[in-house]
Steps between C-alpha positions, in 0.01 A plus 500: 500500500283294314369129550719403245801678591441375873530128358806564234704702818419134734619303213827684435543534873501132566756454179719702668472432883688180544388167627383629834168261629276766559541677168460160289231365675301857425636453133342165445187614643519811296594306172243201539211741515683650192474192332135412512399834447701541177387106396511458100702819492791247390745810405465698832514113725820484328634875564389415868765218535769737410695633753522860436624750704421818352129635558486642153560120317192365685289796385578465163442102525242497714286816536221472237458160574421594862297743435264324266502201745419736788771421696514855598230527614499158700529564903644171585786536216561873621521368829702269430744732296523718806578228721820431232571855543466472874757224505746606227428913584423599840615847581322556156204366615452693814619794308184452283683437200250216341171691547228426243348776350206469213519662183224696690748661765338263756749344775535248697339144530172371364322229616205445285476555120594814372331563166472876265354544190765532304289548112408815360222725686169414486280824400164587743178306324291731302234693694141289524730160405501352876 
């Protein structure tokens, strides 16, 4: 599962779990960290405030602009997801369902920056050049 597709599964969880306190208050956590992140991004804010319940309809709204924001990338707005999920999804969250894993095949959790070069390859230096 990717970052994004951690973040769009919290969002359509919360639509669809009810008014229970635990799951709300981990939704407006999740969502105001949403909101500064994605800040100027006026069409996903908006998508945000829908209430959705299918995980598809936020990816489509929301995915590329969380992606080139970096919430997917963000630790405290993946933690925050999971703590949605955690509420709203908790047999599926011991099960392991909401494990991040990079485009990379790295899993788990990161706590520092994760960066790759993602541009073409760079060819050796010529011989006598360094």
């Amino acid at each position: 599962m990717t970052g994004v597709e951690l973040i769009v599964a919290a969002l359509a969880a919360a639509a669809t779990a009810g008014v229970t306190s635990g799951v709300q208050d981990a939704y407006g956590g999740l969502k105001g960290l949403l909101a500064r992140r994605l800040s100027g991004r006026d069409r996903a804010v908006r998508a945000l405030d829908a209430r959705e319940t299918e995980p598809g309809v936020w990816q489509a709204r929301l995915g590329a602009d969380l992606r080139a924001a970096g919430a997917d990338s963000d630790e405290q707005i993946l933690a925050a997801a999971r703590a949605v999920l955690v509420q709203a999804d908790p047999a599926g969250t011991r099960a392991g369902a909401y494990t991040v894993t990079t485009n990379y095949g790295a899993v788990g959790q990161f706590h520092a920056p994760v960066t790759f070069h993602q541009g073409p390859p760079v060819p050796p230096a010529p011989p006598g050049t360094v």
